[in-house]
Each structure stands twice: as structure tokens, then as C-alpha cells.
N, C-alpha and C positions, 0 to 999 in steps of 0.2 A: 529469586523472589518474584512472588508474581503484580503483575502493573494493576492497579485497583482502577477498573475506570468509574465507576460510581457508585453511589449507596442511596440506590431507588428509591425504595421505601422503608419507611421505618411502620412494621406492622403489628399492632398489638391484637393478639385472638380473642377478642372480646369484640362483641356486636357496635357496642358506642363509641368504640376506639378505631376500627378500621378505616384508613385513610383509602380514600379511592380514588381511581383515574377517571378521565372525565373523556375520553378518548379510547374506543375499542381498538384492538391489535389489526396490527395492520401487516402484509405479508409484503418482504424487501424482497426487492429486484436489483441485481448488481448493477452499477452505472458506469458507462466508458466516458473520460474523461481526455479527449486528445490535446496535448499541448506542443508548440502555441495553438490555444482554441482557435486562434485564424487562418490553419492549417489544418481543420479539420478534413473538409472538402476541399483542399485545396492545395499542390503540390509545393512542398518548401523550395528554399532560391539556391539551396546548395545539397550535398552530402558527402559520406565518408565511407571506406570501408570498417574504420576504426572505434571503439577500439576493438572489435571480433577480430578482424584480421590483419596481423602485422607482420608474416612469417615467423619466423623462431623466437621475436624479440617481444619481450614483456611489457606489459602496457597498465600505468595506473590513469585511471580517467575520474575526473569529478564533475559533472553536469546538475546546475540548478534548475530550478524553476519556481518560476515567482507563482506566491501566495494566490495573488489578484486571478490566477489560471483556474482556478478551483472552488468556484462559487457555490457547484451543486452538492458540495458536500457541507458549508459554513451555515451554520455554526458548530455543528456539532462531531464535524471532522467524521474518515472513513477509514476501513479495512483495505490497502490495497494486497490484491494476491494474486495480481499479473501485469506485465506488461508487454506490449507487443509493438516491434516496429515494421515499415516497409519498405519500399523501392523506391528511390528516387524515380518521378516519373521521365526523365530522359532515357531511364534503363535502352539498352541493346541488348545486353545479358545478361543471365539470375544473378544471382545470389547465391554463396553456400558456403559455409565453413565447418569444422570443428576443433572446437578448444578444448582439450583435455584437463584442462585446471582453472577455471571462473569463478570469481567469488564478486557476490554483487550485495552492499550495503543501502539504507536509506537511513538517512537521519534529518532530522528540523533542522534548518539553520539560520542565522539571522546576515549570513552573506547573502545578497540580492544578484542578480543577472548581471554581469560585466562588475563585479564586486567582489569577485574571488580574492581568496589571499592564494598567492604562489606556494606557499606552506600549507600542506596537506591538509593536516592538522587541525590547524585555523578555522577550516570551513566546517567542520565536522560536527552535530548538535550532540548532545547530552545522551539522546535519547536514538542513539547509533545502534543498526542490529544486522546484523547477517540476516539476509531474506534469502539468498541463492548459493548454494555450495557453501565451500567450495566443493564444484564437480564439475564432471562436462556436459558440454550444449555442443548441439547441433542444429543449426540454425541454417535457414533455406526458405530460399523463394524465387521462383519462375517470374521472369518480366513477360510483361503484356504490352509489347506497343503499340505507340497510341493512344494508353489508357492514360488517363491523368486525373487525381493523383491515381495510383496503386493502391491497391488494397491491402489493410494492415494483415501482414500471415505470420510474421515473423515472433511466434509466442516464446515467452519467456515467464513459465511459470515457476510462481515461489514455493519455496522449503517451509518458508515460515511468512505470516503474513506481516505485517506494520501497518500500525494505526498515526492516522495523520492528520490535524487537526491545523488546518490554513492559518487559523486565527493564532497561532501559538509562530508562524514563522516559514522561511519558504519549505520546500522539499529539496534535500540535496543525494541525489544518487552517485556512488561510490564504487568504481570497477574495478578490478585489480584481472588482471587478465595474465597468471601466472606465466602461462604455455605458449603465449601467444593462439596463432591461429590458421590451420592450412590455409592455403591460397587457393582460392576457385578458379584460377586460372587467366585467359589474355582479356584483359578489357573488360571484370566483373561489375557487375552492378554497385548503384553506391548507396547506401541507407541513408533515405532520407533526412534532409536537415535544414534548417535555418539559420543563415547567415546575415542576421541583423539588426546591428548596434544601437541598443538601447532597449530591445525587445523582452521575452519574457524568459528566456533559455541566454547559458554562456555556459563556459565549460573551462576545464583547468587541466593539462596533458603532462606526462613525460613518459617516455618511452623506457624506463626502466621498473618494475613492478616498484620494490625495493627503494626508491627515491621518495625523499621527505620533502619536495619541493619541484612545483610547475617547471618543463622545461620552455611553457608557450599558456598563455591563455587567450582564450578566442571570443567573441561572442555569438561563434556558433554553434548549435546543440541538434541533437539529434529529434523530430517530428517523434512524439512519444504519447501509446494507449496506454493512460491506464485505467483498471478495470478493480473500483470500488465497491466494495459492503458497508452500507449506512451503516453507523454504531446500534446498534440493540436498546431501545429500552423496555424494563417489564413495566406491566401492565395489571394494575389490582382487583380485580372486581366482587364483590361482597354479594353471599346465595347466603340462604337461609341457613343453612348449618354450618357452610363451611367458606374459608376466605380464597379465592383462585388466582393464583398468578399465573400470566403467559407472555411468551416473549417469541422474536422470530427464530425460525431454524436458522437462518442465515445471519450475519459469519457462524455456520458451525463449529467454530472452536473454542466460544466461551463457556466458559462453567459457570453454574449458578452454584455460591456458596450461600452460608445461613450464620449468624452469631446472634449470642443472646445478651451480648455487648455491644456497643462501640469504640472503636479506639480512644484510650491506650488498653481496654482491656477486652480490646477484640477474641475471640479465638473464633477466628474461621474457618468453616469444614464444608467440604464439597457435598452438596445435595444430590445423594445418587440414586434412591429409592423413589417411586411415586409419581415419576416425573412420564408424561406418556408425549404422543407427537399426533398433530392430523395434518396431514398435509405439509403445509409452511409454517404452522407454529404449535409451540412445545407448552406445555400445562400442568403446574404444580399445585395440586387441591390438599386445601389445609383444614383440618375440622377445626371447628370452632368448641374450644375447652369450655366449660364454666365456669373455671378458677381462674382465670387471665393467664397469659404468658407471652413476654415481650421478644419478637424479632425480628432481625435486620437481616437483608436478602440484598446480594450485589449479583454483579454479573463479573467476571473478571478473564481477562484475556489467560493464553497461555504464557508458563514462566519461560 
């Protein structure tokens, strides 16, 4: 089923009818978002290898972060479709592993930092999705001494994107690291992190994939990019003959559909014809009937 996230305008093709936007199209630029924001420029007080690398042994990991971290996207919530971490800046040596079986979740949740329940489960929102795998990562990164913090290198792009809206509750990310993780050897680097109670990151561990239940919870969490698409909205504007919708290319993956309902007696169908692109934004030109004809245009994420 696909997630409906609005119903833009309601447009009737008649000249006295067309509702208009009062705001021209504006072209999005993805936004990095490091949390804790106070470790942007700034190296965290602790780090881990975990959960990327634990030898043979399987690792479920749940790391929140509070709401209040995520300003530049409120009110209207964002696309995230990557994350990236780095080095702890004490590094001596890189970084590197590969996991042969990784599966990485995000879901809303209304457990807070240091609030976890020990039950999996518990923590987990409504609106839970596979973003990554499961598959393998190979993750790496060269230390710089000296350098403080490190630069984030360590990408981890999504399968699928998730939309996440602060105002609905925190973000809780969800690891399951089937395969565990080779060992990069004496003395690796550790992915940065922060270790401090009360802050806006904690985290909920047990070292068996397979377990229903924390075997430790921390209030340390891993220094975490992520890299946001503002939500889309279209844009109506009213020419002489005919009515124009446009909206941004970016997130690329919504569809514009069309009904000549509203729920309950929607029937929605994908708008595939007619639609062209310049640059950053896409353009749907509607002639204007003389007989009237009423319809409703959304945007809607992938099913």
C-alpha cells in the first residue's frame, strides 16, 4: 500500500475555480543533519567498533535520537537516504570491515534517549521499514592524526528511503548485524561516539541477532550524518489556457498521482504522460476545458 503524504490541491479546470500558490517553485538541496548537533565540529567523548564489527558473533543494536536534534527539517519532516559515520578522532589506525549480512531499520518512536525499553520490540514505531538490505557493507576509513574531529567517510547508503517527521516523535534506528563482522586487525579504530547521560543519542545492545531483549543499555550512541530531502510540495500556477503544476526533482522517488475523487471514493492512478523536467523541477501543464472537470493531485512516496 502506498504512504499518502498529502493532497496538495484540490484543482478544478475552470478559470474561477483554480486554486493558486502564492509562492513559486523552489529547487531542494539535500541537508546534513549530524547528531548530537554538538558534535558536529566536534569530536565525541567516546567510541565503538560495534555494531559493524564483533568477529563471527551477531549483533542486534537500537540507537535513538531525540526529536529536539532535528530542527532543519520541523515542521514538515524529511527524506532521509543516507547515513554516514567516522573515526573517532584519537584514531592510530583506520577502520575497515565487512559484513556479509546487514539489515538496517528506521522507525518513529516515542522511547526518548536513556528510555529504552530492554524489549526490542517496545522501542520499535508503527511506521518501521527496511532502509538497508539485508546485504553486505563494506565500510572503511583511513585515520588522520592529529586531525580532530575526522571526517565523516564512512557511507552508508539506503535501499529504500524513510520519511521522518520530528514532530510525530524521535528517530529510532534498528541493526541487526546477522554475520557479524571481519576484524581489521591489532588496535582498529573506533567509530565515533558519545558517551553522555542525559544527552540526545542512547542505545539498547545484545550480542545475539536473534534476542528479544537488551543484554546492556548505554547512554552511548554512535556521532551520526544524516543526509535529508525536504518533503516536496507542488506548486499551482494559473496561464491563460491552461493550469501548471510543478514540484522539485528531488526526493526523486515520488510519484504524482491524479483522482477525480476524494476518499472514500478515491481511485488513484499514476500521472505518466505530459510530465517534462528543467533542471531541478518537473512540470505538469493541464489545458483548461470549458465544461469544468474536478481534480485532485497528490504526491505519494514509494509502496
Amino acid at each position: 500500500m502506498k504512504a499518502r503524504l498529502q493532497i496538495l490541491w484540490s484543482v478544478l479546470i475552470t478559470v474561477n475555480s483554480v486554486r493558486l500558490a502564492s509562492d513559486s517553485i523552489q529547487a531542494q538541496s539535500v541537508l546534513g543533519i549530524v547528531v548530537p548537533n554538538s558534535r558536529a565540529s566536534i569530536d565525541g567523548t567516546s567510541g565503538d567498533t560495534a555494531p559493524f564489527v564483533n568477529g563471527a558473533t551477531s549483533v542486534r543494536w537500537q540507537q535513538v535520537y531525540d526529536a529536539s536534534q532535528f530542527l532543519l527539517i520541523t515542521p514538515h519532516g524529511g527524506w532521509v537516504g543516507d547515513i554516514v559515520f567516522r573515526l573517532d578522532g584519537e584514531c592510530r589506525n583506520g577502520f575497515g570491515t565487512d559484513v556479509s549480512s546487514l539489515q538496517i531499520n528506521l522507525s518513529t518512536t516515542s522511547k526518548r534517549p536513556d528510555g529504552l525499553s530492554s524489549t526490542f520490540a517496545e522501542n520499535i514505531g508503527v511506521d518501521d521499514r527496511i532502509v538497508f538490505g539485508p546485504g553486505s557493507l563494506h565500510l572503511v576509513q583511513g585515520c588522520n592524526p592529529g586531525t580532530s574531529p575526522q571526517l565523516f567517510v564512512m557511507l552508508i547508503p539506503f535501499t529504500t528511503p524513510f520519511y521522518y517527521n520530528p514532530t510525530n516523535g524521535n528517530l529510532l534506528m534498528d541493526i541487526r548485524n546477522y554475520s557479524g563482522g571481519t576484524d581489521p586487525g591489532m588496535d582498529p579504530g573506533r567509530i565515533d561516539g558519545e558517551l553522555t547521560t542525559g544527552d540526545s543519542v542512547s542505545q539498547a545492545v545484545a550480542f545475539d541477532v536473534n534476542a528479544t531483549s537488551a543484554l546492556a543499555r548505554y547512554s552511548f550512541g554512535l556521532v551520526t550524518l544524516f543526509y535529508f530531502w525536504p518533503n516536496a510540495e507542488l506548486t499551482v500556477l494559473l496561464q491563460t489556457n491552461s493550469v501548471v503544476l510543478t514540484w522539485p526533482t528531488n526526493p526523486d522517488f515520488l510519484v504524482l498521482e491524479t483522482s477525480q475523487n476524494l476518499p472514500p471514493q478515491a481511485q488513484w492512478k499514476t500521472v505518466a504522460a505530459g510530465i517534462t523536467q528543467a533542471g531541478a523541477v518537473k512540470t505538469l501543464t493541464i489545458p483548461i476545458e470549458s465544461t469544468g472537470k474536478e481534480a485532485y493531485f497528490r504526491l505519494v512516496s514509494p509502496p
